[in-house]
Backbone atoms as SQL, in Angstrom:
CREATE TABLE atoms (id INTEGER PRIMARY KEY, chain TEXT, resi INTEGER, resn TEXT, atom TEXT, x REAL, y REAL, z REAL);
INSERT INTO atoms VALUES
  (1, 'A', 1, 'UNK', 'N', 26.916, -62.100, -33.350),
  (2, 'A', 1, 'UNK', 'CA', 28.105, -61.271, -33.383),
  (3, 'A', 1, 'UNK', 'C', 29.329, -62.138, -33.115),
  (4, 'A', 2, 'UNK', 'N', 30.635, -62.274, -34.061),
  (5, 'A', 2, 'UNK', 'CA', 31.676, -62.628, -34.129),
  (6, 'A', 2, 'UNK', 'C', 32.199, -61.837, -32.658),
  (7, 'A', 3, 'UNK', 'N', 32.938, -63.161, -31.714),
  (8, 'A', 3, 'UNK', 'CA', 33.932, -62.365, -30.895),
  (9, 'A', 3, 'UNK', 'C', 35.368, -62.909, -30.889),
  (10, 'A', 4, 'UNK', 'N', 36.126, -61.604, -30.949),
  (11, 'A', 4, 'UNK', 'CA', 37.810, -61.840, -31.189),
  (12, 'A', 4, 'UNK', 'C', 38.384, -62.442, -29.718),
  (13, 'A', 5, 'UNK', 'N', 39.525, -62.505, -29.886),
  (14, 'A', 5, 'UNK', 'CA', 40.184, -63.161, -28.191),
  (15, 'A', 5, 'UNK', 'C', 40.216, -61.949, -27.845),
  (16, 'A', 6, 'UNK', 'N', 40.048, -60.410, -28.099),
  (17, 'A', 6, 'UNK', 'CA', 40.141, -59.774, -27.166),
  (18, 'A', 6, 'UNK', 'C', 39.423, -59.415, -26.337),
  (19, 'A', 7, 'UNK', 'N', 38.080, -59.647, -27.265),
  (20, 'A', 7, 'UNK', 'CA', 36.210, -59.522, -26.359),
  (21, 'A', 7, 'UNK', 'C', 36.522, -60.978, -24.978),
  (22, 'A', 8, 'UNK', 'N', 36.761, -61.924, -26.091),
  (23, 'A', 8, 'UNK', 'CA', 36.902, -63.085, -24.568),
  (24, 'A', 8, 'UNK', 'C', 37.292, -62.625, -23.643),
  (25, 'A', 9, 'UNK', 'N', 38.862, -61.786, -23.633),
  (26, 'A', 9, 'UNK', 'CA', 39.943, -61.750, -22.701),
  (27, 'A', 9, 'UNK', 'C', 39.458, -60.483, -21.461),
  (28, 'A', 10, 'UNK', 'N', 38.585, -59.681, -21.912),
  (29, 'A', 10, 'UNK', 'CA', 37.435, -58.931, -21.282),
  (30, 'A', 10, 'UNK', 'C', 36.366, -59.612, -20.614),
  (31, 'A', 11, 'UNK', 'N', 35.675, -60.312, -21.136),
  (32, 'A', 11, 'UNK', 'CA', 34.804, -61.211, -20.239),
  (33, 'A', 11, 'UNK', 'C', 35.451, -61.973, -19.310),
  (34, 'A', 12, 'UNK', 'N', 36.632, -62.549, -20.051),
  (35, 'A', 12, 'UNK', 'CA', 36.823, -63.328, -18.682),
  (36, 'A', 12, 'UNK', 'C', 37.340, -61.896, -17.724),
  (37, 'A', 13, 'UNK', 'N', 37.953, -61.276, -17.746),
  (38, 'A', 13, 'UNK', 'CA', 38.557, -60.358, -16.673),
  (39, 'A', 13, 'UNK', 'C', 37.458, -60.041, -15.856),
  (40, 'A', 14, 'UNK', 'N', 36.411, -59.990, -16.300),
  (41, 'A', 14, 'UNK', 'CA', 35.313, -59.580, -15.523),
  (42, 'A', 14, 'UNK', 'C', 34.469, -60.684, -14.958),
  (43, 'A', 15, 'UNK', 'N', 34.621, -61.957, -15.542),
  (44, 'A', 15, 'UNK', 'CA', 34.200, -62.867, -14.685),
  (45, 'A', 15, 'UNK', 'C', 35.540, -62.900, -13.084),
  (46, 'A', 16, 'UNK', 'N', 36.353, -62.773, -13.783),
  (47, 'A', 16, 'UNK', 'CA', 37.470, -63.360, -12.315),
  (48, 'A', 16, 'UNK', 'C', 37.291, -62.137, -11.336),
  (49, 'A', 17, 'UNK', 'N', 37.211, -60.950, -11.631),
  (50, 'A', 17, 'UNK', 'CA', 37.102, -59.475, -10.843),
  (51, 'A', 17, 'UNK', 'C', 35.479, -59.568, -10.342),
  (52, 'A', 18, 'UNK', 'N', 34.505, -60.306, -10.947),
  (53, 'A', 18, 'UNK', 'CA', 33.626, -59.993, -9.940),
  (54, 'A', 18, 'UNK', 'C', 33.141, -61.049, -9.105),
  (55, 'A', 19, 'UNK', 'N', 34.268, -61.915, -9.287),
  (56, 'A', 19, 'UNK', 'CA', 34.492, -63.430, -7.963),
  (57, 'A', 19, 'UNK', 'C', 34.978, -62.620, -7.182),
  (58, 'A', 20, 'UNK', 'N', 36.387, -61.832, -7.139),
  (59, 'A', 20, 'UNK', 'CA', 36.554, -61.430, -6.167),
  (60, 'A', 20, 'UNK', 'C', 36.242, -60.637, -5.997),
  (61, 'A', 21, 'UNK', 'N', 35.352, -59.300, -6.636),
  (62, 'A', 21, 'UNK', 'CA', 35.383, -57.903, -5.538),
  (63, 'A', 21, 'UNK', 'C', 33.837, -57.650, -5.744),
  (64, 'A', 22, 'UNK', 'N', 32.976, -58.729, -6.612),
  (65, 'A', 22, 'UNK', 'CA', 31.984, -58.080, -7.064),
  (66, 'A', 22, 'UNK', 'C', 31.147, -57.646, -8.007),
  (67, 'A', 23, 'UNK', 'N', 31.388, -56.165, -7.566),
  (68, 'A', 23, 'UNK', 'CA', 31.195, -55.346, -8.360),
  (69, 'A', 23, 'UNK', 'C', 32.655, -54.340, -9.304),
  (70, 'A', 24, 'UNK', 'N', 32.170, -54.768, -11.047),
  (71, 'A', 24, 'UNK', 'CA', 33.587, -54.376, -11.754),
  (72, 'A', 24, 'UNK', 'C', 33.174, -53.293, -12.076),
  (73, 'A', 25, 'UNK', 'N', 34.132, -51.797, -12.348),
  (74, 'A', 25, 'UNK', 'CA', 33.752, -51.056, -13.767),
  (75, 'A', 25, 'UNK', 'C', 35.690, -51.514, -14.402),
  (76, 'A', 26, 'UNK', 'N', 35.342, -50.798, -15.309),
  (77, 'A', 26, 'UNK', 'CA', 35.860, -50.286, -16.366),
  (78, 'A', 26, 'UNK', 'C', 37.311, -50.347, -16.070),
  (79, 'A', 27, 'UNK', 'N', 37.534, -49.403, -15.092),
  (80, 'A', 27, 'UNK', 'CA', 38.582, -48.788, -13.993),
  (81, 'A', 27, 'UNK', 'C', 39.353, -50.493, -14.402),
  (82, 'A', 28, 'UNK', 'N', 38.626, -51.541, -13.288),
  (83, 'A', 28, 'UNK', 'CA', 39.434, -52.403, -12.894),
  (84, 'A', 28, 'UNK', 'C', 39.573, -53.215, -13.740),
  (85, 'A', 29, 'UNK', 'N', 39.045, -53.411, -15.239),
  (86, 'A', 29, 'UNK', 'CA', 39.293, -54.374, -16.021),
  (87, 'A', 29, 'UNK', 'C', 40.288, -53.855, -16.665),
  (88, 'A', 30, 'UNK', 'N', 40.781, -53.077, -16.789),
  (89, 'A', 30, 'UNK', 'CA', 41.501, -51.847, -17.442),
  (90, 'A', 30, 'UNK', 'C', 43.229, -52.197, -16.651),
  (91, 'A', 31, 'UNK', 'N', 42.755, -52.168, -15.440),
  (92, 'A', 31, 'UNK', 'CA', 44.087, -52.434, -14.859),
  (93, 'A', 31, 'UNK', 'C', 44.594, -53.754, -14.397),
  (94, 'A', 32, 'UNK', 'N', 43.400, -55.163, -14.587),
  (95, 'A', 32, 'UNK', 'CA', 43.525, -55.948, -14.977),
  (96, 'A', 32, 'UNK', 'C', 44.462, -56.589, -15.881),
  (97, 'A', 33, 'UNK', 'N', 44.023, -56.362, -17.083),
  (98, 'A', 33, 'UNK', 'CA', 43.995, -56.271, -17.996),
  (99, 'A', 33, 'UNK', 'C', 45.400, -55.630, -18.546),
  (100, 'A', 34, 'UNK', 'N', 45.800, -54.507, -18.165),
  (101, 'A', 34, 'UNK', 'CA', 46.900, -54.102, -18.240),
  (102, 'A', 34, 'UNK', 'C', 46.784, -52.876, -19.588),
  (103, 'A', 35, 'UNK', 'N', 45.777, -52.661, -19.851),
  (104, 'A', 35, 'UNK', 'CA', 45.731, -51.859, -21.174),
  (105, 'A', 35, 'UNK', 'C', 44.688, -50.033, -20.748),
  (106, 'A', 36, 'UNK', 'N', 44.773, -49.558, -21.639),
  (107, 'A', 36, 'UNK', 'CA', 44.011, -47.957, -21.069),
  (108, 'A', 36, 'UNK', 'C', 42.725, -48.584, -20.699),
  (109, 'A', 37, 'UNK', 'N', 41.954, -47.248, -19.460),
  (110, 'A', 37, 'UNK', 'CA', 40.572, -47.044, -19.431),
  (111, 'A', 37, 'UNK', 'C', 40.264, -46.620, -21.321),
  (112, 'A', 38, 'UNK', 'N', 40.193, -46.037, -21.526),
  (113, 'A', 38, 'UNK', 'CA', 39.433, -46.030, -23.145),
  (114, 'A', 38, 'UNK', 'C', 39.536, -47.157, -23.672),
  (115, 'A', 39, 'UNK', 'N', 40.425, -47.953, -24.389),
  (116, 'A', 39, 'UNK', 'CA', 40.163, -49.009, -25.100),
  (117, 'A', 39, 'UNK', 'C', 39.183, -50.469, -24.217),
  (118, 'A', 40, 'UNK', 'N', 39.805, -50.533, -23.135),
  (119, 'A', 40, 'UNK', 'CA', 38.388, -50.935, -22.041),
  (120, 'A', 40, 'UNK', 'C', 37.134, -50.707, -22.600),
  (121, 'A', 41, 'UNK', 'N', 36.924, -48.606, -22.007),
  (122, 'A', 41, 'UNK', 'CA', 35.181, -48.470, -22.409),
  (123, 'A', 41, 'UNK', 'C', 35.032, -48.870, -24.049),
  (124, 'A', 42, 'UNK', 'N', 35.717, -48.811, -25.042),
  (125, 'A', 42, 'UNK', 'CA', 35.503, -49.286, -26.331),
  (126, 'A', 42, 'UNK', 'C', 34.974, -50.543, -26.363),
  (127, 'A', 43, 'UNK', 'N', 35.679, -51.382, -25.972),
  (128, 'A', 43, 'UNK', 'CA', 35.254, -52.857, -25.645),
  (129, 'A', 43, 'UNK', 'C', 34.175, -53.060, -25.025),
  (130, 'A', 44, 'UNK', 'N', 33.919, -52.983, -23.918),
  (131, 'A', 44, 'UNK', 'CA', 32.744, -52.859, -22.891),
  (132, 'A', 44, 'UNK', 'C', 31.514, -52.316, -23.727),
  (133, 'A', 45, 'UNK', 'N', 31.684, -50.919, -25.015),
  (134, 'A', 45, 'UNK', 'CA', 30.876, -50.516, -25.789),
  (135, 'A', 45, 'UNK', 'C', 30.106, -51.656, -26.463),
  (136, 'A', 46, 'UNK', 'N', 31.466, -51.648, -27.324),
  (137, 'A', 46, 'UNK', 'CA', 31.291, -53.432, -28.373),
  (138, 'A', 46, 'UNK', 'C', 30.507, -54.240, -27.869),
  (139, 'A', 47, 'UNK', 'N', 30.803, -55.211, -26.806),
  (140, 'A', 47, 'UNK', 'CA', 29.974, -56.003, -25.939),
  (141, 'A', 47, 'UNK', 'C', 28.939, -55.783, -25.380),
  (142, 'A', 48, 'UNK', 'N', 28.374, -54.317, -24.715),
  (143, 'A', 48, 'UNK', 'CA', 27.266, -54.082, -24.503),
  (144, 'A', 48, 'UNK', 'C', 26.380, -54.667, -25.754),
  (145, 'A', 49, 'UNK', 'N', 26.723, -54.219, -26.770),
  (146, 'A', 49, 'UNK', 'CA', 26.482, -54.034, -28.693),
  (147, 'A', 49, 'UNK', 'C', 25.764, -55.373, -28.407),
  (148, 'A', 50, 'UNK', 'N', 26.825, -55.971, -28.031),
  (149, 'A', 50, 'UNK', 'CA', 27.047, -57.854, -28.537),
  (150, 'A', 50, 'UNK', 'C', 25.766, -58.423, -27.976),
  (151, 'A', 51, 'UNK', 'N', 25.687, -58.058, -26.906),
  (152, 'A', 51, 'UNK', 'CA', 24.882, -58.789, -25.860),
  (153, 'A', 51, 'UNK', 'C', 25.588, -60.265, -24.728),
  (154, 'A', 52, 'UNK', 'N', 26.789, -58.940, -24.990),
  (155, 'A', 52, 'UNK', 'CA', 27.376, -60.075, -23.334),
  (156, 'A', 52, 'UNK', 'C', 28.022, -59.427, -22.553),
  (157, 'A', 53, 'UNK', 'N', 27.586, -57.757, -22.464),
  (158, 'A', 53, 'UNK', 'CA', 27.797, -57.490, -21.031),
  (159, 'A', 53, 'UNK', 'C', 26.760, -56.681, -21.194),
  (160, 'A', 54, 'UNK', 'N', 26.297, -55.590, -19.868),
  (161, 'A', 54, 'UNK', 'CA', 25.734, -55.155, -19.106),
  (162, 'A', 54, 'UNK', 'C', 26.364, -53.483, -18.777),
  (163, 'A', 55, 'UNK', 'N', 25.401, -52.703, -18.634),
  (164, 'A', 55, 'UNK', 'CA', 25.973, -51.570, -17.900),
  (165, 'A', 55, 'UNK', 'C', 25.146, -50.722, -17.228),
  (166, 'A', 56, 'UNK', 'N', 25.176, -50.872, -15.700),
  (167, 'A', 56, 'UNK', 'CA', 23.969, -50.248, -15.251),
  (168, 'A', 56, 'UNK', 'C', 24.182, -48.602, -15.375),
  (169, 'A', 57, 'UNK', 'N', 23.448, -47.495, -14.116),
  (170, 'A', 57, 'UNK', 'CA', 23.499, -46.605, -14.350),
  (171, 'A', 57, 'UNK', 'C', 24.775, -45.892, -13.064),
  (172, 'A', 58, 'UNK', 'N', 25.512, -46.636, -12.460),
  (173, 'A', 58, 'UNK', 'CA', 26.502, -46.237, -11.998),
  (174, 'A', 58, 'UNK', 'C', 28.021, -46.581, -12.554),
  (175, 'A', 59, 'UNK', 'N', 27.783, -47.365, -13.596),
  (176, 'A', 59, 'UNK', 'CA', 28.947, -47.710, -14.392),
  (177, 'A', 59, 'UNK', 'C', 29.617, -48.564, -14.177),
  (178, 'A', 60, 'UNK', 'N', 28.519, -49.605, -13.609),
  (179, 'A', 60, 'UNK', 'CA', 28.906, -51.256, -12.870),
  (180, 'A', 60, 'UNK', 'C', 28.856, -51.846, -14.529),
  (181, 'A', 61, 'UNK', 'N', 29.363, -53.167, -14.238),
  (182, 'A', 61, 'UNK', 'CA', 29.970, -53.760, -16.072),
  (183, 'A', 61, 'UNK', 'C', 29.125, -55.454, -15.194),
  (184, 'A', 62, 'UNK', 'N', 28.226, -55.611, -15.955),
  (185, 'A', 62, 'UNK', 'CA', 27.885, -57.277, -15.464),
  (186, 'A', 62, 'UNK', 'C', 27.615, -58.266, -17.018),
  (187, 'A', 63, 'UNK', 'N', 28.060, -59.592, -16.726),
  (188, 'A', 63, 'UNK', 'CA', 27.900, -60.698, -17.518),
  (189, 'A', 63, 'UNK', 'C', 26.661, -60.946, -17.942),
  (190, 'A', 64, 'UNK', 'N', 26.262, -60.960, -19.186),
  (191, 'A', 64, 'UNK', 'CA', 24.585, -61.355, -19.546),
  (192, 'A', 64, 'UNK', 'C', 24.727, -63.029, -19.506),
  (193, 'A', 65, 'UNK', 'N', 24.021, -63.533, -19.519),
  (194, 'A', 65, 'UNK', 'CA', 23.975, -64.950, -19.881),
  (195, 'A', 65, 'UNK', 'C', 24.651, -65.798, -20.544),
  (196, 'A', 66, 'UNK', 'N', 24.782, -64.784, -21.420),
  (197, 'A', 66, 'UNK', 'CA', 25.720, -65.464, -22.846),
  (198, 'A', 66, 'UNK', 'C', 26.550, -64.761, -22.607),
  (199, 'A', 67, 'UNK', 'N', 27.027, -63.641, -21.786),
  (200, 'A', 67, 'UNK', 'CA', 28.642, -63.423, -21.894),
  (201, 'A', 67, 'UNK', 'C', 29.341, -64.531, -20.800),
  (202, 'A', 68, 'UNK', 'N', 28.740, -64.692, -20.035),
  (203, 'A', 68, 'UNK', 'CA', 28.923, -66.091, -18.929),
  (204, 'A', 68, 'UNK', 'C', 29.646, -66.883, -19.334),
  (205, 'A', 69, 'UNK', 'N', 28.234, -67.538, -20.420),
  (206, 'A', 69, 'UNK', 'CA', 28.666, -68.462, -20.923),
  (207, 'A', 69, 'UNK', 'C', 30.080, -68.857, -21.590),
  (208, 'A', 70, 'UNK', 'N', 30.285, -67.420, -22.084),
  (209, 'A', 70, 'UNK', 'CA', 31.753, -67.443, -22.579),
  (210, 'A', 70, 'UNK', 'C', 33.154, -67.512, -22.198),
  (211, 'A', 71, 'UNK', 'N', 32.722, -66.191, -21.241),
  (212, 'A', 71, 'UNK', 'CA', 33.774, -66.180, -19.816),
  (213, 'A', 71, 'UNK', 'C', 34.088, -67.634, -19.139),
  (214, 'A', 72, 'UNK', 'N', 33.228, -68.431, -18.904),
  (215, 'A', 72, 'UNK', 'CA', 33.534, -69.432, -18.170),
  (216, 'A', 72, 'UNK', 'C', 34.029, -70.620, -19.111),
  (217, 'A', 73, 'UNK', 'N', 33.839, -70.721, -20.199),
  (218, 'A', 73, 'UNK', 'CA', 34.485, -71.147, -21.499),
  (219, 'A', 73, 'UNK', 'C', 35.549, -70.822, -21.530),
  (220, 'A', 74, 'UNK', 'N', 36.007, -69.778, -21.675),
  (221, 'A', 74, 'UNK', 'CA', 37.893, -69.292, -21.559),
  (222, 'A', 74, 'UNK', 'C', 38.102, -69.334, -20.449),
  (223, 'A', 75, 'UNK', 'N', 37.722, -69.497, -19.495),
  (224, 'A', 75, 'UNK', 'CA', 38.520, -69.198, -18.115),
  (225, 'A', 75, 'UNK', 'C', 38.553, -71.231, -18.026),
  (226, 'A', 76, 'UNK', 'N', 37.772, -71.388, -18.206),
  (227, 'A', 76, 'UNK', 'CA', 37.782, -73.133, -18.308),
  (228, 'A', 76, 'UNK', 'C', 39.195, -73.295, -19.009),
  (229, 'A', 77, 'UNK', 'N', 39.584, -73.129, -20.172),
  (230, 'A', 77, 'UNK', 'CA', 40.043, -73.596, -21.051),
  (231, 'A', 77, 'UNK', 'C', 41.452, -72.809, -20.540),
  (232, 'A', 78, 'UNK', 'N', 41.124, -71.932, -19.898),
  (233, 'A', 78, 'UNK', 'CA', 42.923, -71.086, -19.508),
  (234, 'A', 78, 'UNK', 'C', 43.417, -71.755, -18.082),
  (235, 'A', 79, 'UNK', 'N', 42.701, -72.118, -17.292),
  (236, 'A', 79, 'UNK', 'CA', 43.115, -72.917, -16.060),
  (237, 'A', 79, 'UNK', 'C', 43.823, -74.230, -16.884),
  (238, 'A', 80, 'UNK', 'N', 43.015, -74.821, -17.787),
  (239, 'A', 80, 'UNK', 'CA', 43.371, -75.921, -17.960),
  (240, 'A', 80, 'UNK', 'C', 45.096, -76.043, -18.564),
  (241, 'A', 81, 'UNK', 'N', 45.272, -75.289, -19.256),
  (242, 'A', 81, 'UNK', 'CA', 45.695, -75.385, -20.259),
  (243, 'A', 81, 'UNK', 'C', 47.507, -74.759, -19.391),
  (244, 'A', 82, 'UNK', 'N', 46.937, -73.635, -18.445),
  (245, 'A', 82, 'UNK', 'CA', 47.967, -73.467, -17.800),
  (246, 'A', 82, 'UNK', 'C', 48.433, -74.406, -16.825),
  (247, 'A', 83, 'UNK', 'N', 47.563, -75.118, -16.328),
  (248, 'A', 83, 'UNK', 'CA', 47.654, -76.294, -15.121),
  (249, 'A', 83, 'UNK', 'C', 48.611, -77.381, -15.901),
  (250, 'A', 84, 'UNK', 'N', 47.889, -77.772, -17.507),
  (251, 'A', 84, 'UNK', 'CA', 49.205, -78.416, -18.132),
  (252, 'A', 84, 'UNK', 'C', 50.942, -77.849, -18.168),
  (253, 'A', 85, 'UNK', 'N', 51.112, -76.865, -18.594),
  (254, 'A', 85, 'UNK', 'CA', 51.949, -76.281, -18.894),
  (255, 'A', 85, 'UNK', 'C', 52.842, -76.034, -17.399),
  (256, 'A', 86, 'UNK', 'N', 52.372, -75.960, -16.559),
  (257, 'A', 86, 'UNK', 'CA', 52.755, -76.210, -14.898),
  (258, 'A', 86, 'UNK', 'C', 53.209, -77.490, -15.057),
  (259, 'A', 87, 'UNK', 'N', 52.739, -78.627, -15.446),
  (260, 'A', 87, 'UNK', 'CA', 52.917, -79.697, -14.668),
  (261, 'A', 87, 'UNK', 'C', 53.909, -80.465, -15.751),
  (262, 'A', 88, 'UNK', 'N', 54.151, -79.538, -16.935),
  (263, 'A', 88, 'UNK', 'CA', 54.868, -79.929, -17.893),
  (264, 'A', 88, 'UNK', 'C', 56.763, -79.555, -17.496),
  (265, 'A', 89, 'UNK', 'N', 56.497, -78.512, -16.392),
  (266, 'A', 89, 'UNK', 'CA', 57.550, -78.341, -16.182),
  (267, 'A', 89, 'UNK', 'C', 58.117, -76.654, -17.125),
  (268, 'A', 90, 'UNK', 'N', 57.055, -75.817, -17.405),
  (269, 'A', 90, 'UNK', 'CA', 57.612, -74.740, -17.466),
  (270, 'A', 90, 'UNK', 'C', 56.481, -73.994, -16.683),
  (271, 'A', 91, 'UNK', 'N', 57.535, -72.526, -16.604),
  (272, 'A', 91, 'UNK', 'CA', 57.626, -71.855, -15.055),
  (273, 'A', 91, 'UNK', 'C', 55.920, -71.118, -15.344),
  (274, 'A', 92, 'UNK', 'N', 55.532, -71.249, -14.545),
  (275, 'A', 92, 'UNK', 'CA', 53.893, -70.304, -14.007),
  (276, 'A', 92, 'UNK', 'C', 53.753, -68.906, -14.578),
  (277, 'A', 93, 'UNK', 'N', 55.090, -68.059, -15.095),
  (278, 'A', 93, 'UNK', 'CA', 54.960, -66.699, -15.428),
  (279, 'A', 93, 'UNK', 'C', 54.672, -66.472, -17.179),
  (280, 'A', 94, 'UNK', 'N', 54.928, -67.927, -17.680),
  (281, 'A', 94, 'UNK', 'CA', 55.150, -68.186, -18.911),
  (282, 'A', 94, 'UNK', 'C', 53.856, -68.927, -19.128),
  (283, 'A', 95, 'UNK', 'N', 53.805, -69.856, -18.419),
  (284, 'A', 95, 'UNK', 'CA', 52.323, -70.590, -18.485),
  (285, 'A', 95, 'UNK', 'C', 51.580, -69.508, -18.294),
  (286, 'A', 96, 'UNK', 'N', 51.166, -69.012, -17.858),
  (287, 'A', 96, 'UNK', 'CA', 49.813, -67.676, -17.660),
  (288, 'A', 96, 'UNK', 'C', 50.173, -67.503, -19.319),
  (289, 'A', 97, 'UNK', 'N', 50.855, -66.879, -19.325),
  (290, 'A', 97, 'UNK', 'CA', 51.129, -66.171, -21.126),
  (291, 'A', 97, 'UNK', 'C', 50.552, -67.146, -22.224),
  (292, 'A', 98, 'UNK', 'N', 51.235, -68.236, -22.142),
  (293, 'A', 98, 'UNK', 'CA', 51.136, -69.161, -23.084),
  (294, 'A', 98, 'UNK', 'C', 49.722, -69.857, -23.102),
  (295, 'A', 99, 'UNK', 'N', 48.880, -69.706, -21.732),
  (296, 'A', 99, 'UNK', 'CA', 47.475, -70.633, -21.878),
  (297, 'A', 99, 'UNK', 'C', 46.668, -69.456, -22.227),
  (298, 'A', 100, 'UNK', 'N', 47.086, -68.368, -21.974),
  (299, 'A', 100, 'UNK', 'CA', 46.114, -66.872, -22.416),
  (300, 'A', 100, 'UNK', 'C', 46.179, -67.222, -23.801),
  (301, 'A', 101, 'UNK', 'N', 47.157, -67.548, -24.720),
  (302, 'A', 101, 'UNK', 'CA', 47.393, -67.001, -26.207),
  (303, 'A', 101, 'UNK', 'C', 46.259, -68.666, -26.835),
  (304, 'A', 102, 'UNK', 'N', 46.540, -69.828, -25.776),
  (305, 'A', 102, 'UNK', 'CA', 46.486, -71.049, -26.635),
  (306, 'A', 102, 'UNK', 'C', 44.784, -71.435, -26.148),
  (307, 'A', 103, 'UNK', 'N', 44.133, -70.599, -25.201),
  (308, 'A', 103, 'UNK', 'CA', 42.680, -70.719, -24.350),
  (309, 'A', 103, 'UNK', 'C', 41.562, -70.103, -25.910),
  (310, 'A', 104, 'UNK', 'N', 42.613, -69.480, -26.914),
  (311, 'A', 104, 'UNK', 'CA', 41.411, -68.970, -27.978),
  (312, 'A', 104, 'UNK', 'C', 41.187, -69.427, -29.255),
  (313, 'A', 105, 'UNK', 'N', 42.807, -70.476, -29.240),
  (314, 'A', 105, 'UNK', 'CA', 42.856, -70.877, -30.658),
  (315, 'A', 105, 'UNK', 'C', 42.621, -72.137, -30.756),
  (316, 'A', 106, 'UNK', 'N', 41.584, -72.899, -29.903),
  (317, 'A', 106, 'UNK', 'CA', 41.853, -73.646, -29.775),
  (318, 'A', 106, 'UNK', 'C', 40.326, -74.479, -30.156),
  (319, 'A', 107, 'UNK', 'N', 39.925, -75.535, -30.937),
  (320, 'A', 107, 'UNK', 'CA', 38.496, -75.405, -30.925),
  (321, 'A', 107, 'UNK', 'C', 37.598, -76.167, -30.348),
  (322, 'A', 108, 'UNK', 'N', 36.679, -76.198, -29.929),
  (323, 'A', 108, 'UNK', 'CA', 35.515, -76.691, -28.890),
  (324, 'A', 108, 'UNK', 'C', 35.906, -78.579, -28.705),
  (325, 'A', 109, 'UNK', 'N', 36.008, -78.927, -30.140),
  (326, 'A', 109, 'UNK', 'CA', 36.310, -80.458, -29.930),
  (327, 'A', 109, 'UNK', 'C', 37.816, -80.529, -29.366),
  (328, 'A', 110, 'UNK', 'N', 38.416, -80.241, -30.116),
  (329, 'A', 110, 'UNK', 'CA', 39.885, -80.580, -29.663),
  (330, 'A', 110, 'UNK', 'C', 40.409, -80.253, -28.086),
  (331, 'A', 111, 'UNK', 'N', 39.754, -79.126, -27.674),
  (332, 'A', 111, 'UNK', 'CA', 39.719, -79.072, -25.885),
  (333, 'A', 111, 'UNK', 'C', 39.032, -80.225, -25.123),
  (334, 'A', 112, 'UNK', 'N', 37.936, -80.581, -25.928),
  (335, 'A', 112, 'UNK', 'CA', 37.154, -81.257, -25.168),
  (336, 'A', 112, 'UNK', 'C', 37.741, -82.719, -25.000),
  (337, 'A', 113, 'UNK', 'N', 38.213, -83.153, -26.245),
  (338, 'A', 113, 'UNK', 'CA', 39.111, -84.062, -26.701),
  (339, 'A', 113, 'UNK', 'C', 40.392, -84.688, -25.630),
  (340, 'A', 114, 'UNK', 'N', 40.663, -83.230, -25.302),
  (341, 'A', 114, 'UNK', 'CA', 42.272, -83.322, -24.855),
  (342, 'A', 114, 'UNK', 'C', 41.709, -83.145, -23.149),
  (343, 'A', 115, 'UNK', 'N', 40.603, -82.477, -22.681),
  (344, 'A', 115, 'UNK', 'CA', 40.063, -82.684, -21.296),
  (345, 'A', 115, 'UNK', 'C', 39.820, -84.020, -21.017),
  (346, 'A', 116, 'UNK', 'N', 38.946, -84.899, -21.579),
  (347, 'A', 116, 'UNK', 'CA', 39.041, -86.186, -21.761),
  (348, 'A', 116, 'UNK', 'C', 40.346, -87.026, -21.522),
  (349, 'A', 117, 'UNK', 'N', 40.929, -87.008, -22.375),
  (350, 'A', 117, 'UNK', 'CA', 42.177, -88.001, -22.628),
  (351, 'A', 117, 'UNK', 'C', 42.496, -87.353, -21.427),
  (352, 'A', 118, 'UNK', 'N', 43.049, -85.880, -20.824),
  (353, 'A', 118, 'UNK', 'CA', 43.527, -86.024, -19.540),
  (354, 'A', 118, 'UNK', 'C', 42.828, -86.722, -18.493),
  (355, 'A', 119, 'UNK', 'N', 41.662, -86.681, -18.431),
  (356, 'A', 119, 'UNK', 'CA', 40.638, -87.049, -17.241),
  (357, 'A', 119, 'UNK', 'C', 41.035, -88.395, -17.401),
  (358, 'A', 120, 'UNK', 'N', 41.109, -89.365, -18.138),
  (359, 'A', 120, 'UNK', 'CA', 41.459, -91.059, -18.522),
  (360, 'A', 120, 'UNK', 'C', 43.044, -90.981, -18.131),
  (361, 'A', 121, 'UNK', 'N', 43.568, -90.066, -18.314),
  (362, 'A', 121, 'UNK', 'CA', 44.836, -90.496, -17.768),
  (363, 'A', 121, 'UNK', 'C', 44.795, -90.485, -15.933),
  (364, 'A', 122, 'UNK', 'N', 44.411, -89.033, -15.983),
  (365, 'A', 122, 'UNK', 'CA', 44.565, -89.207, -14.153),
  (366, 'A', 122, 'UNK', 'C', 43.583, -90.321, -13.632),
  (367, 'A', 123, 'UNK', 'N', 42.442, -90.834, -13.878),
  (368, 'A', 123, 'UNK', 'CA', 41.480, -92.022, -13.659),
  (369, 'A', 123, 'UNK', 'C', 42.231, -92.876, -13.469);
């Protein structure tokens, strides 16, 4: 199953929400997230679909293996990318924005590429 940046942008919300509280539903990715409870459970639907999330029988939302895998893939790639954009000298409210939009378009080599060359620079 093809996933869009918006399935990512769901996994990760639910990787970072259940570092801190746990246990996620719906509710909190939703307000996360900043968008309705429905288009949430739509998503959460989708992904159940996908096989990268989870939904028990109290309406807890958990990471399968491979949604993990993903989540921690964008959340990798959005720290990074905002940590540049910090240190580039524009402001943290803009960086969040700008590493959200640039954490999806971005492809497996060329991150890996550009993690590198940073890691050799700070070395």
């Amino acid at each position: 199953m093809q996933i869009y940046s918006s399935g990512e942008d769901y996994l990760e919300a639910v990787l970072i929400l259940q570092k801190k509280m746990g246990e996620v539903r719906s509710v909190d990715v939703a307000r996360y997230v900043g968008v309705s409870k429905p288009s949430v459970c739509h998503a959460v639907n989708v992904l159940c679909d996908g096989g990268f999330l989870t939904k028990d029988d109290k309406h807890f939302i958990s990471l399968t293996e491979e949604g993990r895998k993903v989540a921690e893939k964008i959340y990798e790639r959005h720290k990074f990318f905002k940590e540049q954009l910090i240190s580039a000298g524009v402001s943290p409210n803009i960086a969040e924005t700008e590493a959200c939009r640039i954490e999806h378009c971005v492809s497996d080599e060329s991150f890996l590429k550009l993690k590198q060359h940073h890691e050799k620079d700070k070395g």
